[in-house]
C-alpha positions as CSV (number, residue, x, y, z in Angstrom):
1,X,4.4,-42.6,0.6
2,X,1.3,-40.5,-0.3
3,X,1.9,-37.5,-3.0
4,X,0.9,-34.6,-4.0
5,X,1.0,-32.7,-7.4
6,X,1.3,-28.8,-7.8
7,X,0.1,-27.6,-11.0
8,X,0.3,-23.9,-12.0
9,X,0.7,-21.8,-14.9
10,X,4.2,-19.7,-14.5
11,X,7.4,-19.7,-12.9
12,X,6.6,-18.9,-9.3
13,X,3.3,-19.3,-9.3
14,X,3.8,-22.1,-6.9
15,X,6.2,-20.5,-4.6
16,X,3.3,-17.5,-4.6
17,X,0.5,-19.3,-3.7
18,X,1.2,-23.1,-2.7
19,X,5.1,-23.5,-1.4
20,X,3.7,-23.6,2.0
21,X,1.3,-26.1,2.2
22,X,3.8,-28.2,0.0
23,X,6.4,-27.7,3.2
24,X,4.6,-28.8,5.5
25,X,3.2,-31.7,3.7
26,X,7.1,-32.5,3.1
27,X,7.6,-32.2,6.5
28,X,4.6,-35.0,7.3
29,X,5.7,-37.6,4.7
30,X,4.6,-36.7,1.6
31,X,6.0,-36.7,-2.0
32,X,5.9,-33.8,-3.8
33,X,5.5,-33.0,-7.3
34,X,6.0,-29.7,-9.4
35,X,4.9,-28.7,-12.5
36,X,4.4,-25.2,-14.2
37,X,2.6,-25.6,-17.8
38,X,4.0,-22.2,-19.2
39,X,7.8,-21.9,-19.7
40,X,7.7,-17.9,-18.6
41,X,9.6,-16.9,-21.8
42,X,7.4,-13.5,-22.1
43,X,8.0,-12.3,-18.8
44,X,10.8,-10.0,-19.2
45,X,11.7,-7.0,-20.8
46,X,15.6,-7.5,-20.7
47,X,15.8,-11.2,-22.1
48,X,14.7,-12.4,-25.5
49,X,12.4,-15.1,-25.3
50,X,15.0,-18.3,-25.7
51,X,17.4,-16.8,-23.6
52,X,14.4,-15.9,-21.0
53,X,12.6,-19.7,-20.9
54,X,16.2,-21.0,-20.2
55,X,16.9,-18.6,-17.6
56,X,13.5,-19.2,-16.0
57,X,14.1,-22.7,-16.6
58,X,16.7,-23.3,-14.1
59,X,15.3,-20.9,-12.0
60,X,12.3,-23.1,-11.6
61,X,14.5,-26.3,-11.3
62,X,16.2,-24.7,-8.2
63,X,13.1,-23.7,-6.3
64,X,11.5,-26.9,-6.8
65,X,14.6,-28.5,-5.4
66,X,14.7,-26.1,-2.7
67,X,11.0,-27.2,-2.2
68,X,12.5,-30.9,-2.2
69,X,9.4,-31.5,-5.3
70,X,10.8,-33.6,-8.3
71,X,10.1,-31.3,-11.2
72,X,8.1,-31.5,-14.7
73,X,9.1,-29.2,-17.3
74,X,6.4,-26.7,-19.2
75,X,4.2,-27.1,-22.3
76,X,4.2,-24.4,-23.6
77,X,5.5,-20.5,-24.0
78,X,3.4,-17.8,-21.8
79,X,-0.3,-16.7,-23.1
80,X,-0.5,-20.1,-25.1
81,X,-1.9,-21.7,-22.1
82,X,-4.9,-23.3,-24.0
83,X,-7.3,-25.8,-23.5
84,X,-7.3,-28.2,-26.0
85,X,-6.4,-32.1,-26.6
86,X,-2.7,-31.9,-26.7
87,X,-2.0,-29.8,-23.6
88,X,-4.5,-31.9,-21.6
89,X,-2.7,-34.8,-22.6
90,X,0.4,-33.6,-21.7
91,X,-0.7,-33.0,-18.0
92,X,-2.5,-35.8,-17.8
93,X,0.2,-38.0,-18.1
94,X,2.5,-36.1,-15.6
95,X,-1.1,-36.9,-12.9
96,X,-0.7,-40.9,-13.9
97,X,3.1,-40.8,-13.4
98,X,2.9,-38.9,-10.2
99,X,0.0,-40.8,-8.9
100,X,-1.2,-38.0,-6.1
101,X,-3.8,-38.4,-3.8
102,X,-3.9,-34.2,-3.6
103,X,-3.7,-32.1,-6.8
104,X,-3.3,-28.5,-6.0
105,X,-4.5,-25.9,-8.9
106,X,-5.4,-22.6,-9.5
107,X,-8.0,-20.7,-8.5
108,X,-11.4,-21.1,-11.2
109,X,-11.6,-17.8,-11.3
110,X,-8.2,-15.3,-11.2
111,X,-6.6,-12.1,-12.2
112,X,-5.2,-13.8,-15.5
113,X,-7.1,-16.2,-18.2
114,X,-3.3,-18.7,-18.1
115,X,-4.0,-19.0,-14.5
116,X,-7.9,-20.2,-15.3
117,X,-6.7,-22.4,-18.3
118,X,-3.9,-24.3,-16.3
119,X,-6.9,-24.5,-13.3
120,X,-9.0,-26.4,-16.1
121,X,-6.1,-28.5,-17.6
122,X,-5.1,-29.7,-14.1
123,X,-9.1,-30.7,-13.2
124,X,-9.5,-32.3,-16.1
125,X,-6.2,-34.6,-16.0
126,X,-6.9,-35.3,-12.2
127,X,-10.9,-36.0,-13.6
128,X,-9.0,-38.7,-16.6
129,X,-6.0,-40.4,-14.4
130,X,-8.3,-43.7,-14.4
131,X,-9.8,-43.1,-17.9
132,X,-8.2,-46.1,-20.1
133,X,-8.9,-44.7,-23.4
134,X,-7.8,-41.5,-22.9
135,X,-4.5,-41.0,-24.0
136,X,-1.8,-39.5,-22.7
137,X,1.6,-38.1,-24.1
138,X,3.5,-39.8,-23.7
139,X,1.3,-43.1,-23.1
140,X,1.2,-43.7,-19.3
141,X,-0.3,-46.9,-17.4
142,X,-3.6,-45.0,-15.6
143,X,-4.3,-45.7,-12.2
144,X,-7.7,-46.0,-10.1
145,X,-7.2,-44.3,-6.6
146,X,-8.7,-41.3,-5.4
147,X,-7.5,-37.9,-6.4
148,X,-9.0,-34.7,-4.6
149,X,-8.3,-31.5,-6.1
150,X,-7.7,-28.0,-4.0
151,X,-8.1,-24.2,-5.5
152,X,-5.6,-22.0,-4.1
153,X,-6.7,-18.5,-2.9
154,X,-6.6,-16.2,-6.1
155,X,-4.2,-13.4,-6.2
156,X,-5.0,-10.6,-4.1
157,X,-8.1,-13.1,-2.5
158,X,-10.0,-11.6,-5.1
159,X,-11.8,-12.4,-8.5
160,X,-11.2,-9.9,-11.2
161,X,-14.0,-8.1,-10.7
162,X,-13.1,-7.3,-6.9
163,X,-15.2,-10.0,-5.2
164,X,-13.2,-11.6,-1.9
165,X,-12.9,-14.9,-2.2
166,X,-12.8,-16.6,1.5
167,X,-11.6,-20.4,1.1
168,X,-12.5,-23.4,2.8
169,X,-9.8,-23.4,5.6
170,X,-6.7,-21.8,6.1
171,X,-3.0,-23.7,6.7
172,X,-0.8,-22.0,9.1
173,X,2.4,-21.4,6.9
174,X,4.2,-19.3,9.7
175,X,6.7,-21.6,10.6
176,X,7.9,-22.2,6.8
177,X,7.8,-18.6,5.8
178,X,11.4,-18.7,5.3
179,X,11.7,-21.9,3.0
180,X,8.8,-20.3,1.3
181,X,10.5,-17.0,0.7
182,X,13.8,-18.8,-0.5
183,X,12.0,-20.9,-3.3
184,X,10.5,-17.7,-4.1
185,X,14.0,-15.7,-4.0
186,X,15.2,-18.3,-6.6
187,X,13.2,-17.2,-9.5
188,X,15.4,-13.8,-9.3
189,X,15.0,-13.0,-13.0
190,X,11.4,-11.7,-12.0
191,X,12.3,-9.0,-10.1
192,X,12.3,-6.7,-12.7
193,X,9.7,-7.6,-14.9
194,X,7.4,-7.5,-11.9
195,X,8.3,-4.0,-10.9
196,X,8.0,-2.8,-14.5
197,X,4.8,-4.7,-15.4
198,X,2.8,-5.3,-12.2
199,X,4.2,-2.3,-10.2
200,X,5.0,-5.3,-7.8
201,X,8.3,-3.4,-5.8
202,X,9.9,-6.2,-4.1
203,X,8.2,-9.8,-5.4
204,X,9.4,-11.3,-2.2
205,X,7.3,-9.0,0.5
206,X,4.3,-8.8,-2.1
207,X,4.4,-12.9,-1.4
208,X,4.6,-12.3,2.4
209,X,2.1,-9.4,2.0
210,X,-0.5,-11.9,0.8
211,X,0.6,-14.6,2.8
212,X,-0.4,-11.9,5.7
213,X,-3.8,-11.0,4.1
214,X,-5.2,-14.7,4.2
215,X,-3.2,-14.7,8.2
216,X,-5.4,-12.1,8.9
217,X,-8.6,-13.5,6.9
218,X,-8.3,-16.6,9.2
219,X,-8.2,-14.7,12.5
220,X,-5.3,-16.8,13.5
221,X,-2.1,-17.2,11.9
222,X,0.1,-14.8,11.5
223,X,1.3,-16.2,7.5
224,X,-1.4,-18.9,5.6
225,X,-2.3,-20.1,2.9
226,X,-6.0,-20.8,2.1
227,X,-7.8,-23.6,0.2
228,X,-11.0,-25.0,-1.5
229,X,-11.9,-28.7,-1.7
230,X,-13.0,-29.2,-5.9
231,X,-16.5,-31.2,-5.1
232,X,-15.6,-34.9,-5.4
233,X,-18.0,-35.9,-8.3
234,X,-16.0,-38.0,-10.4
235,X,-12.7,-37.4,-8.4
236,X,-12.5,-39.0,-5.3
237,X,-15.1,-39.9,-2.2
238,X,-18.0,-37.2,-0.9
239,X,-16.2,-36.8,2.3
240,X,-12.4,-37.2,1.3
241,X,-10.4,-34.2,2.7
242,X,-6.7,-35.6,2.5
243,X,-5.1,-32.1,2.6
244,X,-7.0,-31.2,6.1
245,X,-6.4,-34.7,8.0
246,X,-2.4,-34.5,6.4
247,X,-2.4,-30.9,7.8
248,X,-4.1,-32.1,11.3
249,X,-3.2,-29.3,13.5
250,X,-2.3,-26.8,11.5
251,X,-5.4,-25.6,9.8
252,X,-8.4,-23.4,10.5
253,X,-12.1,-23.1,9.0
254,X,-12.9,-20.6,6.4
255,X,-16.3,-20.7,4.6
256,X,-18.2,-24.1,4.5
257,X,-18.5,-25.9,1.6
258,X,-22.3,-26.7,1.8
């Protein structure tokens, strides 16, 4: 069956910003794969940081079940998101195992630099899954097929400096919104941290408050999520779109491409 690989930088990231898309691609025939590069052992004020990146651990574990995604654990601790030759090799061997067709990242350009870092680590695997000599840790057969990569919407559809950020199209998540929620639900630990930290209030109707937003952006769903094809060079063909023709149906235009 054709997969799909989710790359992000935290726990819940993925249940934020992609678990819909990855739903209803489940729901079409397609394997999904989870990964989160940062172990989310600074993201609490309660929990050291060993007993914190265990807790989150199995939190992560459970929503990518939930999500029916077979999981990849993190590189690294939180804020040591870097971009350097033994992270990237790291991820690139989780693309070649996994073998996608879509890889879904970050967007470019987003409220925090581990966010933009685990963006450019996922591009540059999906760019070296047919590169034979570039390694991978551990060492993993490459393989040649097409990958195309998506940006998810920033947080708050915004860059840092306030710009909106429209995507290419939109994917109706309405009918998912409460498998989405539950993945989302099981990273409980963040509760918390988010209220103290982000001024976040409930995590769980922040989520459905954005998933709202981008409804609204699209002009007609009432939850969605929104996407940007990554241009093909070196990736895949100039007019692949697998995430539209999988989603047939349940997508609307945003802003073109060209």
């Amino acid at each position: 069956m054709p997969s799909a690989l989710a790359i992000a930088a935290h726990p819940d990231d993925i249940e934020f910003l992609y678990a819909g898309t990855m739903l209803l691609l489940a729901q079409r025939g397609w394997d999904l794969h989870y990964m989160n590069l940062a172990d989310g052992s600074r993201g609490s004020t309660t929990l050291n940081q060993s007993e914190c990146a265990a807790t989150r651990l199995e939190e992560a574990k459970q929503a990518a079940a939930l999500l029916g995604a077979t999981f990849y654990p993190p590189i690294c601790p939180d804020m040591e998101v870097t971009y350097n030759d033994a992270n990237l090799q790291k991820v690139v061997a989780v693309v070649r195992q996994c073998k996608p067709s879509i890889v879904l990242v970050h967007s470019p350009v987003d409220y925090m630099e581990d966010h933009e870092t685990a963006c450019r680590l996922g591009v540059s695997a999906a760019f070296c899954h047919g590169m034979p000599n570039y390694p991978s840790d551990p060492p993993t057969e490459v393989f040649m097929d097409p990958v195309t990569v998506y940006h998810a919407q920033p947080v708050g559809c915004r860059q840092p400096t306030g710009e909106l950020v429209t995507p290419h199209f939109y994917v109706n998540t309405s009918d998912v919104m409460e498998q989405k929620t539950a993945a989302l639900a099981c990273h409980a630990s963040q509760k918390q941290w988010l209220d103290e930290s982000q001024g976040m209030d409930s995590y769980l109707e922040t989520m459905r408050d954005l998933s709202r937003m981008i409804g609204r952006m699209s002009g007609r769903f009432e939850h969605a999520e929104g996407w940007r094809r990554r241009e093909h060079w070196g990736f895949c063909g100039p007019d692949d779109d697998p995430l539209r023709e999988a989603l047939e149906g349940l997508t609307a235009e945003g802003l073109p491409r060209s």
